[in-house]
C-alpha positions in Angstrom: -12.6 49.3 37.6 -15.9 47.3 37.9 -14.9 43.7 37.4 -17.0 41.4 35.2 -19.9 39.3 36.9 -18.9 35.5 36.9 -21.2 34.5 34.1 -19.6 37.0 32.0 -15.8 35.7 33.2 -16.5 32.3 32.0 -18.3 33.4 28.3 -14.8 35.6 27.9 -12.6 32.5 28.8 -15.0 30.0 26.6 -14.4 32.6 23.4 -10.9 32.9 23.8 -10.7 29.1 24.5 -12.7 28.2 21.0 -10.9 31.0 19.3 -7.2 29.7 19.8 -9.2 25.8 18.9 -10.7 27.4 15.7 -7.0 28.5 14.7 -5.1 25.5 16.0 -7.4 23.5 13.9 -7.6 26.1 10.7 -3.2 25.6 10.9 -3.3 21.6 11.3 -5.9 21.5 8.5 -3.7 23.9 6.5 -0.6 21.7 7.5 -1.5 18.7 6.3 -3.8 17.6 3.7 -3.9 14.0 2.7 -4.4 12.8 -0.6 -5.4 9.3 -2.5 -4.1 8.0 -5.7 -5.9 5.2 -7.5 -4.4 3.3 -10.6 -7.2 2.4 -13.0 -5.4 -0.1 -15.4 -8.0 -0.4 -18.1 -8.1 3.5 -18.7 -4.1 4.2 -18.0 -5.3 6.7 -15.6 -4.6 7.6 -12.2 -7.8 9.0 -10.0 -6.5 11.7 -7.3 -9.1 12.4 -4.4 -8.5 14.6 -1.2 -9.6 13.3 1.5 -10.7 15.2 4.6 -10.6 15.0 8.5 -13.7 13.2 8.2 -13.4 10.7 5.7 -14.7 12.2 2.9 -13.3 12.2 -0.3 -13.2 14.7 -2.9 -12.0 14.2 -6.5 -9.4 16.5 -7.8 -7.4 15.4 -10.6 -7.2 12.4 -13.4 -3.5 11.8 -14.6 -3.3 10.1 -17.9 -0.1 8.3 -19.2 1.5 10.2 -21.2 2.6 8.0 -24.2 0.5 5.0 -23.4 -2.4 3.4 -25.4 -3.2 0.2 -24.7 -4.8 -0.8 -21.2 -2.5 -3.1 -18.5 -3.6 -5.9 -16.3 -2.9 -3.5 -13.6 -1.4 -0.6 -12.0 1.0 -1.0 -9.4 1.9 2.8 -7.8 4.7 3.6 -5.7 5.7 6.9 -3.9 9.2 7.7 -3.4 10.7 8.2 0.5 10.8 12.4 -0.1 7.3 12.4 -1.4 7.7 14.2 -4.6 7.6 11.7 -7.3 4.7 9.4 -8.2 5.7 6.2 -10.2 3.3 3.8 -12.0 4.5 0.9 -13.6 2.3 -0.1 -17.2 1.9 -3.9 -17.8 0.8 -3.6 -21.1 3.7 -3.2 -23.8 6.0 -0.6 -24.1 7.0 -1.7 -20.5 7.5 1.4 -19.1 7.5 3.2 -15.5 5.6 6.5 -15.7 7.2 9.1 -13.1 4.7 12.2 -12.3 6.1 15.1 -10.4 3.4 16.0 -6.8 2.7 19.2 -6.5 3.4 19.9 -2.6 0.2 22.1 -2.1 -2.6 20.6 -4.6 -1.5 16.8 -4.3 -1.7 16.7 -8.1 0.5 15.1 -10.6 2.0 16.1 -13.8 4.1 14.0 -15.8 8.3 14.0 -15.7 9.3 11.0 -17.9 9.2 7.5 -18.8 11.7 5.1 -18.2 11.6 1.3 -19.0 11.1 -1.8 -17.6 12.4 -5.7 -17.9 8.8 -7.0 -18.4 5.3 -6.8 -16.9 5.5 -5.8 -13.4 2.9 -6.4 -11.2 4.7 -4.9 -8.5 7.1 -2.0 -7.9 8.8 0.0 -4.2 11.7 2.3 -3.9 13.9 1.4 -1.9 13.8 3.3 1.5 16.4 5.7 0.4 14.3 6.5 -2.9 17.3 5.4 -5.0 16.2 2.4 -6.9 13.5 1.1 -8.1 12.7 -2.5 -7.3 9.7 -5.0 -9.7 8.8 -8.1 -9.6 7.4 -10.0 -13.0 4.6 -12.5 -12.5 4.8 -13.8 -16.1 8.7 -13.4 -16.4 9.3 -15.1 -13.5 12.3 -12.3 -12.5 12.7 -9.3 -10.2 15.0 -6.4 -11.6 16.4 -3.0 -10.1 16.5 0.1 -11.9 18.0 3.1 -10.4 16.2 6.4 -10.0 17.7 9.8 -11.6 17.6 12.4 -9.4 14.5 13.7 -10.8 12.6 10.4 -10.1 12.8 9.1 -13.4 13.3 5.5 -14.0 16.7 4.4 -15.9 17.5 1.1 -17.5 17.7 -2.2 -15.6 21.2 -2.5 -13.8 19.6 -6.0 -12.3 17.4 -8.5 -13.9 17.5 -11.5 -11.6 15.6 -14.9 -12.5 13.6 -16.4 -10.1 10.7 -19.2 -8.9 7.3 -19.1 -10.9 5.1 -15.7 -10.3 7.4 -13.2 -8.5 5.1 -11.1 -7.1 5.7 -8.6 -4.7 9.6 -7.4 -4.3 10.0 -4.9 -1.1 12.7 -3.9 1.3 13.2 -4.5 4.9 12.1 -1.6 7.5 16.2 -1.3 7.4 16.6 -1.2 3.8 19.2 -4.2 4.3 17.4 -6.8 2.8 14.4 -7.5 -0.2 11.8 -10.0 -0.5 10.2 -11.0 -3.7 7.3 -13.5 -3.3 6.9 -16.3 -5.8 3.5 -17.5 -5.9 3.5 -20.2 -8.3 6.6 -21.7 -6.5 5.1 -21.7 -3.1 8.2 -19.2 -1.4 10.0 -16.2 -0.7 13.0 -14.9 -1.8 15.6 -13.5 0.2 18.3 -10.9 -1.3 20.9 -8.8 0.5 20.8 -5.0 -0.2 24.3 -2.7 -0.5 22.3 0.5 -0.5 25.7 2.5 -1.6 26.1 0.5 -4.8 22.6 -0.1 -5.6 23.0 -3.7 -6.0 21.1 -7.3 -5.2 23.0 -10.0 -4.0 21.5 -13.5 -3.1 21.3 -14.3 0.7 22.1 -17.5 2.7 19.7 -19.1 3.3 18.3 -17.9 -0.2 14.2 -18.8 0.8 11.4 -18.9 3.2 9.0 -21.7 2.2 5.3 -21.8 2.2 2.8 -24.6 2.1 2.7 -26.1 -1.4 0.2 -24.8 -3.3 -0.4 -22.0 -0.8 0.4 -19.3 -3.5 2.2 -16.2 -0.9 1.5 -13.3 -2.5 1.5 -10.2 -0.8 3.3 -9.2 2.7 3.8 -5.8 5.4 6.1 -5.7 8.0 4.9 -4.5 11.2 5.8 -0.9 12.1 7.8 -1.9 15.1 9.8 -4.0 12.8 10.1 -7.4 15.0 7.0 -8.9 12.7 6.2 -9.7 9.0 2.5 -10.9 7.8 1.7 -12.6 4.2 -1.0 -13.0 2.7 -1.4 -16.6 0.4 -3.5 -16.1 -2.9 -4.1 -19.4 -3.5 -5.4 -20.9 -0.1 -6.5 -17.4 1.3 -4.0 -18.0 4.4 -2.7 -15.4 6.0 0.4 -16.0 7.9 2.7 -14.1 10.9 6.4 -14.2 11.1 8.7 -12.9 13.6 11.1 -10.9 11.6 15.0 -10.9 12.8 16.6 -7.8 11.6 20.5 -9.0 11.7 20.2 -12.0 9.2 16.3 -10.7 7.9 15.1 -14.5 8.7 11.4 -15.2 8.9 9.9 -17.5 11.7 6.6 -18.4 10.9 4.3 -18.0 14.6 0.9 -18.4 13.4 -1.3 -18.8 10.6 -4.6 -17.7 9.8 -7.0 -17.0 7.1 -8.5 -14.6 5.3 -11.8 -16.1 4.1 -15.0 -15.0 5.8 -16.7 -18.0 7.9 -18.3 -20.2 6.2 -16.4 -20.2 2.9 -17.0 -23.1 0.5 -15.5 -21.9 -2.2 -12.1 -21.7 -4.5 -10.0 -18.6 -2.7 -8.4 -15.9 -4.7 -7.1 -13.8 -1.8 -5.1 -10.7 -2.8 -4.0 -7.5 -0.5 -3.0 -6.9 2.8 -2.1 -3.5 5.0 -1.3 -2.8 8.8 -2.5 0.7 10.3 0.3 2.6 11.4 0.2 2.1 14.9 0.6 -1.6 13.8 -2.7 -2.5 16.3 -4.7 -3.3 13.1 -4.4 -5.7 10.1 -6.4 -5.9 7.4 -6.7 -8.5 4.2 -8.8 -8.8 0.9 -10.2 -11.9 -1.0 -12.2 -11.1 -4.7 -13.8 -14.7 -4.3 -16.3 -13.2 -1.8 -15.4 -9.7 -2.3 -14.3 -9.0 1.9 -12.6 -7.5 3.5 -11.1 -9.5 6.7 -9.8 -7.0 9.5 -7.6 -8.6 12.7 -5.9 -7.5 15.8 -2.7 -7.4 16.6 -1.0 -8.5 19.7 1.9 -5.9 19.9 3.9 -8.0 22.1 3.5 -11.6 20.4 2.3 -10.5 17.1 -0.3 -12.8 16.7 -4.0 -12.1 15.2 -6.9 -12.5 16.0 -9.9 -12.1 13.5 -12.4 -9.1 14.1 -14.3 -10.0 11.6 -15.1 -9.6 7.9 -17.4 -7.0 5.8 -18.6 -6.7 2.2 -16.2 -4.3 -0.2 -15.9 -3.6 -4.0 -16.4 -6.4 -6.4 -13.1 -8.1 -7.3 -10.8 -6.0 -4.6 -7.3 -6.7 -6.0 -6.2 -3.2 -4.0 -7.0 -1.0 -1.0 -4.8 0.9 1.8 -5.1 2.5 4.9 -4.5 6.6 5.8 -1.5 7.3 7.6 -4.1 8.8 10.4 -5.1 5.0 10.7 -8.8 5.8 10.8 -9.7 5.4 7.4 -9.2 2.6 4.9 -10.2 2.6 1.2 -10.6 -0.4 -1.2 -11.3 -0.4 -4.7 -12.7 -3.0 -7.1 -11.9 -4.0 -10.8 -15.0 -5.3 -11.8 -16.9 -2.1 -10.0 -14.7 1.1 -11.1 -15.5 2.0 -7.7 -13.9 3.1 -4.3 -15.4 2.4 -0.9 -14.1 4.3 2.4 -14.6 2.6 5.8 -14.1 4.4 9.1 -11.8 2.1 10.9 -13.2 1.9 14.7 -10.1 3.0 17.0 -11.1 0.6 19.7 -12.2 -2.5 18.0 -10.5 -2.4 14.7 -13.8 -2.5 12.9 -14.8 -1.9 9.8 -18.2 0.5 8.8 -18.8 2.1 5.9 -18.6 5.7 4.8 -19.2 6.5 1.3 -18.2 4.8 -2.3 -17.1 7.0 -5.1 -16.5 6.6 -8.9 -12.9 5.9 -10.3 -11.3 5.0 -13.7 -11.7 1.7 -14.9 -10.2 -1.4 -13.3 -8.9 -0.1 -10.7 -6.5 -1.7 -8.4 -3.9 0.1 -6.4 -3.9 3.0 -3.8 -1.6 5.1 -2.3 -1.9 7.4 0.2 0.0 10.2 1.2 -0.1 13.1 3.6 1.6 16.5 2.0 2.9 19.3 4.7 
């Protein structure tokens, strides 16, 4: 048998080479797609986009609250830890948590029920087993826990706990031991122990972390790794890191920062803050200058340093990152618009892709990948 001249060797090899790449790459994009919901709090809508390997965004669905009229001050989303159920919690009166159902292969939502909560929240998380649901009430000045039926409904309150001024944000610990609900107006952090198996809040000792007075804390992450915890201050635009100690979940402030772009003169109103998933990256909004500040992280220390800051949305209360950590999207009340950045893998920087319409006011996204 006559055997193939050299050039002719190498095409072969090349076509079978991009042949098993074009089907390696047809069964990871058929794997995984990644989808992006966005509460729009002034149309009681939620905006789903699909968003491809490249950053591009497609819209595919809007979700409407079933049984709910009158427009919220905003939208707080969660996603529970098995990645079936959507839950949006309604400011506006009735107070209720709206539960859609994800469909595993489209990404869209259709609606299960809607259960009730103890006030406005302007925050809600499961916790990390996806049996509760935790919310924190600016105006009532409370956090509660309702637990979650087994088809992600919301049930009534089993804990409605008082606390300082402005409870803002209420999450769990990477461990699920502990939650922390930020009260801005009282310049602190509250710290609760978690019995997972009874689904029950308990104050810890020492019950608080304090901030500087009149520093407003607002919004915090923890750090992937779980050793760190950063926190975002509304009302000084500070952003600060803690060491994080998982056996007592005490907070050791090691730095603080800010979140305002240089040169600054004016009143700060900062507002969001996420961590790519590699935990290399941090990034923070303020709707005073409408930015978006990114930073490094030093894996071993924790500490930032600034990268540098970019021009978002108008007003950008919300925004998140993929869980590829390449792509990060912020959206912008006062806009009803959505703006995806390409997050430079090197660097950390910021440059920008493409805006897209949403609903109106919009304030929260949530990502979520879907085998």
């Amino acid at each position: 048998m006559t055997r193939p001249t050299r050039p002719a060797r190498h095409t072969a090899i090349a076509t079978t080479l991009f042949t098993a790449l074009a089907l390696v790459s047809g069964v990871r994009a058929g794997m995984a797609d990644t989808f992006a919901y966005v509460g729009n709090a002034d149309s009681n809508t939620i905006s789903v986009f699909k968003i491809a390997g490249n950053g591009e965004m497609t819209p595919v669905q809007t979700a409407a609250f079933t049984g709910i009229e009158k427009p919220g001050a905003s939208t707080p989303l969660a996603i529970t830890p098995d990645h079936r159920v959507l839950i949006a919690g309604v400011r506006s009166q009735p107070f209720v948590a709206v539960s859609f159902a994800i469909d595993p292969k489209t990404g869209q939502l259709s609606h299960i029920g809607n259960g009730p909560l103890a006030d406005s929240m302007a925050n809600i998380a499961t916790d990390r087993g996806g049996k509760v649901l935790f919310s924190a009430s600016y105006g009532g000045n409370k956090v509660a826990l309702n637990p979650l039926a087994a088809n992600g409904v919301v049930a009534e309150p089993k804990q409605v706990i008082p606390t300082g001024l402005n409870a803002h944000a209420f999450l769990p610990s990477p461990d699920n031991r502990f939650v922390f609900a930020t009260n801005l107006g009282s310049d602190q952090v509250l710290r609760f122990a978690f019995d997972a198996n009874a689904g029950t809040l308990t104050q810890n000792d020492p019950p608080a972390v304090k901030t500087p007075e009149k520093s407003g804390p607002r919004h915090f992450v923890f750090h992937p790794n779980g050793k760190f915890v950063y926190l975002i201050h509304e009302l000084n635009g500070d952003v600060a890191a803690y060491s994080y100690e998982a056996k007592n979940g005490a907070w050791s402030e090691i730095q603080r920062t800010t979140a305002l772009p240089e040169g600054f003169s004016g009143k700060p109103w900062a507002a969001d803050i996420h961590i790519t998933p590699d935990g290399r990256f941090l990034y923070a909004s303020e709707r005073t200058t409408n930015t978006l500040t990114a930073y490094k992280v030093d894996l071993s220390s924790g500490k930032l340093t600034t990268i540098g800051s970019v021009p978002t949305e108008k007003q950008p209360r919300g925004f998140n990152i993929d869980p590829t950590g390449h792509y990060l999207a912020a959206v912008g009340e006062l806009s009803d618009g959505m703006t995806v950045y390409a997050i430079d893998q090197s660097s950390g920087a910021l440059s920008k892709l493409k805006s897209y319409a949403t609903g109106k006011k919009p304030n929260w996204v949530e990502f979520l990948t879907l085998p």
